[in-house]
N, C-alpha and C positions, 0 to 999 in steps of 0.2 A: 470264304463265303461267296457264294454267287447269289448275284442281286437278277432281278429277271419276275418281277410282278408288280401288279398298281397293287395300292394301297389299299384299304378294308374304307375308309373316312375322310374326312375332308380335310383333317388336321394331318395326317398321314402320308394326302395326296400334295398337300401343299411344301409338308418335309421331304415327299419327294422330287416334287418341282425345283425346290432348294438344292437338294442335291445335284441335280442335271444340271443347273446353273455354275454348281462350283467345277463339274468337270470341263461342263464348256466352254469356261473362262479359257482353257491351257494355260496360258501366260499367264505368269503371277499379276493379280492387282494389288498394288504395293500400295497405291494413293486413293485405292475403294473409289473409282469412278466406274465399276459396274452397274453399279444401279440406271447411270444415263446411259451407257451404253444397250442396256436391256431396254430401257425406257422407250429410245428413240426405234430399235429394232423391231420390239412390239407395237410400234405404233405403225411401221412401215410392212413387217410381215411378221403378222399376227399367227401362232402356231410354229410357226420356223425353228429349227435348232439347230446349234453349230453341229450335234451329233449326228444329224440326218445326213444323208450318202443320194440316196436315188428314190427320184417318185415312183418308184414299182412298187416299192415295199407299203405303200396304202393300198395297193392290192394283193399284193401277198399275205401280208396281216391277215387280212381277213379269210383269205383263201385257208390259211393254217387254223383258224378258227370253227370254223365250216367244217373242216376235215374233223381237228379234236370234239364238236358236237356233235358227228354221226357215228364218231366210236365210242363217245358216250353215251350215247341213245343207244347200245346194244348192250350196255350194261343194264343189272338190274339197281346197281347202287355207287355209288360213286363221288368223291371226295374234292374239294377243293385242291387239296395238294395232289392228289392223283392229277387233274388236271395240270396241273402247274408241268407234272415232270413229263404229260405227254403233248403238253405244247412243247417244253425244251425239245424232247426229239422230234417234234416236228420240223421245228426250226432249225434243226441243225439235219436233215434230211432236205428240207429245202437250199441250205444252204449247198449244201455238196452241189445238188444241180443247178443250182447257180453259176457254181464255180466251172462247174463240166460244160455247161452250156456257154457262158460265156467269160471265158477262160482268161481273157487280156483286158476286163473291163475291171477296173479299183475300186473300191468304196463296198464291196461282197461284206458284211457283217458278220466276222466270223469265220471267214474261209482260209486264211492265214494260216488264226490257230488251229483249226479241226486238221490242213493238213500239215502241219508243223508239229504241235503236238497230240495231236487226237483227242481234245480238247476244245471246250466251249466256250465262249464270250465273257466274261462278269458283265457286260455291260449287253444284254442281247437285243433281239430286234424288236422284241415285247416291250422291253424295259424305255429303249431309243422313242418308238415309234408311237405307244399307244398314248400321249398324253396328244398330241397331234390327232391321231384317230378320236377320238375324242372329243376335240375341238371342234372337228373338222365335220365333226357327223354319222363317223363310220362306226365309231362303237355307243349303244343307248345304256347308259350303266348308271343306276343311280348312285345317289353323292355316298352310299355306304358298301356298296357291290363293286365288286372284282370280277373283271374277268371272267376267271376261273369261278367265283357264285355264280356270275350269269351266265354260266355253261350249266355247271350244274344242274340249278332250276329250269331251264330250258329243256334241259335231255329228263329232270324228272316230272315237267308240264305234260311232255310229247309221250313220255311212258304212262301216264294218268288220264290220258283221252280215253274218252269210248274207242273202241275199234271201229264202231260206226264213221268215226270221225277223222281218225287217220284214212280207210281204205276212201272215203267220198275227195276225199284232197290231195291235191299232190304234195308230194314230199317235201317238208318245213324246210329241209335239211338244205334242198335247193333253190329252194323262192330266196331272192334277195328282200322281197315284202312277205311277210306272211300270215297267213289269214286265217288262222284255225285258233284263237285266242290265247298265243300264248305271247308274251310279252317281248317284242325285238329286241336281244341284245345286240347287233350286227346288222346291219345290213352291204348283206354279203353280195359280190360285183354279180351280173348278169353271167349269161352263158358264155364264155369266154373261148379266142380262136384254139386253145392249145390245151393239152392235159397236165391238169396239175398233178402232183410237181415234178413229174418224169421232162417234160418241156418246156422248163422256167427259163427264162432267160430274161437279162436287164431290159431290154430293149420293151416298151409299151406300144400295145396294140392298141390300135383305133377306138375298140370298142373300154379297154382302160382307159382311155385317154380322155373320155367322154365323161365314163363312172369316176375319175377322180377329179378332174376340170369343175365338175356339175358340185360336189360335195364342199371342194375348198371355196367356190364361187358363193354358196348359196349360206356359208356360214355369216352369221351378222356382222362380228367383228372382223371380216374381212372386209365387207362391204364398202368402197370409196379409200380401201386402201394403194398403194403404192402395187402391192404385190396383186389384188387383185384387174387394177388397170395393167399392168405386163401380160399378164396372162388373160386378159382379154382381146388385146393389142399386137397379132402376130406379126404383126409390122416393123414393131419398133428395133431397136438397136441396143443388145444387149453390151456394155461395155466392160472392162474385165474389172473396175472399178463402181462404186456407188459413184464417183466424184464424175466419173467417165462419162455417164447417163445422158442425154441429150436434154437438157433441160426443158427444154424452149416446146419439143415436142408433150411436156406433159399437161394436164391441166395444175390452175394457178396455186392451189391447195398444197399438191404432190408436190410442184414446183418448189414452193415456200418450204415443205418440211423435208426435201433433201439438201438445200440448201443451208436449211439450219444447222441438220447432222452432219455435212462436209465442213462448216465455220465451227465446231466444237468439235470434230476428231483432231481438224488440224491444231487448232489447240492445243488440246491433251496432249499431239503427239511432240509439242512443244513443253511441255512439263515435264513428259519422260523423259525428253531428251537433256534438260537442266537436273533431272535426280539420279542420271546415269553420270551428267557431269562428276554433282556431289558423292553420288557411291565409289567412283574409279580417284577418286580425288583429285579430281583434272588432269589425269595421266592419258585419258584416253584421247588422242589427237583428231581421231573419227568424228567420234562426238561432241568433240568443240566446235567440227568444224560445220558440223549439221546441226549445231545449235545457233550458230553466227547467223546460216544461212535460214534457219526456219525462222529466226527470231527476226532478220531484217523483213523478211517475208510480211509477217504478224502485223510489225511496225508501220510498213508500206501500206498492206490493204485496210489495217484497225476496222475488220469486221467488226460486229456489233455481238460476242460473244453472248453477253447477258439475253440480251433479243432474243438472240436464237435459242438460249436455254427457256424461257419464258416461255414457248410453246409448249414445254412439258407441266407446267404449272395447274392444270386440273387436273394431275393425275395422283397428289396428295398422299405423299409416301412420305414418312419423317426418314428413311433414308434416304431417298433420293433425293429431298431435300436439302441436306447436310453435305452431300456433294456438289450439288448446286451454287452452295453457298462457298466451300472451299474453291470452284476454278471462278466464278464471281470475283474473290476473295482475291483470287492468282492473277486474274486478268486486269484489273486494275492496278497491281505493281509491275506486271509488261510494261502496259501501256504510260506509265508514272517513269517506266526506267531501273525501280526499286528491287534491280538483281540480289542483293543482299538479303533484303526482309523476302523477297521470293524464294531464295534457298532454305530461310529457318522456317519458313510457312508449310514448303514443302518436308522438310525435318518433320516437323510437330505433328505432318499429316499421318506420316508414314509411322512413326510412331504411335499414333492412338489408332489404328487402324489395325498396324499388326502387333502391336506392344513385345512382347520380347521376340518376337520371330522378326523383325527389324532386320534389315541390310545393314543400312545408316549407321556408323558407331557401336557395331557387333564386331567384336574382336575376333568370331569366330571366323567371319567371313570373308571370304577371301573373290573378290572384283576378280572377274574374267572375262564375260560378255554381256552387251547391252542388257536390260530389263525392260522387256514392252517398248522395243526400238522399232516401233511401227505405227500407222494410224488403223483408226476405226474402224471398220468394215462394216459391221451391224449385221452379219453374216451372210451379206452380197455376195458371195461365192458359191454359200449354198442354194441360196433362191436364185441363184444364178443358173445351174446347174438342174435345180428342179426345173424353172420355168422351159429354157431348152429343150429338155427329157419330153415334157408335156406339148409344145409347137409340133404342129403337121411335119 
């Protein structure tokens, strides 16, 4: 089955938010501390996904949408799923030139498979990119329309004008505003340096750089976030790390809530490293010896774990709550010493969490390599990577 459309509702759009979440996790969450790790991410880059690659692609989106609404509008009738499968070959047309264009650059959506097997994404750029677009400004769709309806309705608004009223205006198709009353689903980028899609390439033009700058900036929930003071700030000092950040440089807010997310990754990444103990059943010499060393770590500094989780406490999730409560729960038997009751804490976790799909006490499974032998990121890598793209 190829998945590759937003949803028709809001109950739909939320199952598929759910979904993007579980692929984005990659690493298994064994102890269901996703919830803080999404919690703390959206609090810092609001819209962000781990599945996002390159900031072009909020300008391609829309450019592929543009294209599929003026070969709609030469139709006389035309179908939601019609749309569907002539965005796929859109998408996968632009992809090629992507790939032709710029040949040595990673993160192409799709370019792999199209030239590996002649073949298309499950997961495409529609699917990746439009809840962002969305967010962000770029697509106007209400809580029950797709896409693909707001193509429709558009190409059959634009076929239902007076003729008066197409030949007095210029062409919908190209206005990024447009003014002949038919209802924006898009707003599609200005006049851009190069032709679409014979001349795509990763690399963002000035005049993108503006059109997508201007849309993430001006969204609300961006507003006085982390991600939008970087991308304000071409100044600053991108480090390869969230922890790496120059603190000192930010204001006191931003300050406060990267610091709290760097004293709860290290954490957690102190839990994984005690439930890899108990899954390898202290076989693993690696891991004991990165648990010695994170755990004197923990000991020494005795951050204020709880504190730092307490900034997420208006956000009133009964799940994210219940994780809260279990490294809470964890963090006062570190600091108590109570390695013992911390093993069966973490047992009981892992258990109600994945209930038979369980590592822990699964005769099936067989210990090989760490699980989630890493800290947090909050997907610093990717707004890493966008922010960059988008700097002069």
């Amino acid at each position: 089955m190829q998945i590759g459309y937003i949803h028709l509702n809001r109950t739909e759009l939320a199952e598929q938010i759910l979904s993007m979440r579980r692929v984005e996790q990659g690493a298994i969450d064994e102890l269901g501390i996703g919830s803080i790790r999404d919690a703390f991410a959206d609090a810092m880059f609001p819209g962000a996904s781990t599945l996002h690659r390159h900031a072009k692609y909020f300008s391609l989106m829309p450019q592929v949408y543009q294209y599929v609404f003026k070969e709609a509008c030469k139709r006389d009738s035309i179908t939601p799923q019609e749309v569907r499968q002539m965005i796929r070959e859109e998408e996968k047309r632009m992809t090629r030139c992507l790939t032709n264009n710029s040949p040595h650059v990673p993160g192409i959506t799709g370019s792999e498979s199209l030239r590996v097997h002649n073949k298309f994404v499950k997961y495409n750029p529609t699917y990746i990119y439009n809840s962002a677009l969305r967010t962000y400004g770029f697509l106007h769709l209400g809580d029950s329309e797709s896409i693909e309806s707001a193509i429709c309705r558009s190409a059959r608004q634009k076929r239902e004008l007076p003729e008066r009223m197409i030949t007095e205006q210029t062409d919908i198709a190209d206005d990024a505003q447009e003014t002949s009353g038919i209802r924006t689903f898009c707003e599609f980028p200005p006049q851009l340096e190069y032709s679409y899609p014979t001349e795509c390439t990763i690399r963002i033009t000035p005049i993108e750089r503006e059109y997508i700058k201007n849309h993430i900036l001006s969204t609300p929930c961006v507003n006085h976030t982390l991600y939008a003071y970087l991308l304000e700030h071409d100044e600053l000092t991108l480090g390869k790390t969230l922890a790496s950040l120059d603190r000192e440089e930010l204001p006191s807010g931003l300050r406060k809530l990267v610091r709290c997310a760097t004293t709860v990754s290290d954490f957690i990444y102190l839990l994984y490293l005690r439930y890899n103990f108990i899954l390898s059943k202290g076989t693993d010499a690696t891991i004991m010896k990165q648990w010695e060393e994170q755990y004197a770590y923990i000991q020494q500094m005795r951050s204020d774990v709880p504190s730092a989780l307490s900034i997420l406490n208006t956000i009133g999730n009964r799940l994210l709550q219940r994780a809260i409560d279990f490294v809470e729960t964890a963090y006062k038997l570190v600091i108590d010493g109570n390695i013992v009751e911390l093993e069966q804490l973490i047992i009981q976790r892992e258990r109600k969490i994945k209930l038979n799909r369980r590592k822990i006490g699964n005769m099936h499974y067989e210990y090989s390599t760490p699980v989630h032998n890493y800290r947090l990121s909050y997907r610093w890598e990717i707004v890493k990577t966008m922010i960059e793209e988008l700097r002069p």
